[in-house]
N, C-alpha and C positions, 0 to 999 in steps of 0.2 A: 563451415560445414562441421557439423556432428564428426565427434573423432573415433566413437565405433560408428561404422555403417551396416547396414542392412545387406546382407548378402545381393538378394536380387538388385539393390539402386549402385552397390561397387560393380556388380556384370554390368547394368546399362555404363558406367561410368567408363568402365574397361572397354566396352564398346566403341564408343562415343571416341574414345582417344584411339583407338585404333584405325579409325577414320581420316583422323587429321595428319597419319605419317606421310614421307617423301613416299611419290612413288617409286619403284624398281630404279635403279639407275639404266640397266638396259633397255627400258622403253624407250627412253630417248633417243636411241643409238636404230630400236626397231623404226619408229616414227619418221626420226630427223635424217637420217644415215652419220655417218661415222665422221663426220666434216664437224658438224652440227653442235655446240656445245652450250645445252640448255639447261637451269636447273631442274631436276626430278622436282620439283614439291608444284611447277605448271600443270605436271600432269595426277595431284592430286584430286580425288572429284569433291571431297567435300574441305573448305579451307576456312576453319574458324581459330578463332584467337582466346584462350579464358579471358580474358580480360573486355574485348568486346563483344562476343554473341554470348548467352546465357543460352545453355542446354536443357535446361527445366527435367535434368534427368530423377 
């Protein structure tokens, strides 16, 4: 990648990875109950990798 970027393609980029955080850790605990010990990043919605899915941002 280009090492200045284009304002508006670094917001889609900052986007994009914002998506792929863990979710909350207390969703799990809302979800599962308190017994329950799952990783947060299950309940992320969108789960991509740089390396395999291309964002085409």
């Amino acid at each position: 990648m280009a090492r200045y970027k284009h304002p508006s393609r670094k917001q889609r980029l900052v986007k994009l990875n914002k998506r792929t955080r863990w979710a909350p850790f207390w969703t799990v605990m809302k979800i599962y109950g308190k017994g329950r010990r799952i990783h947060p990043g299950r309940h992320t919605k969108v789960k991509r990798s740089w390396r395999r899915t291309k964002t085409k941002a």
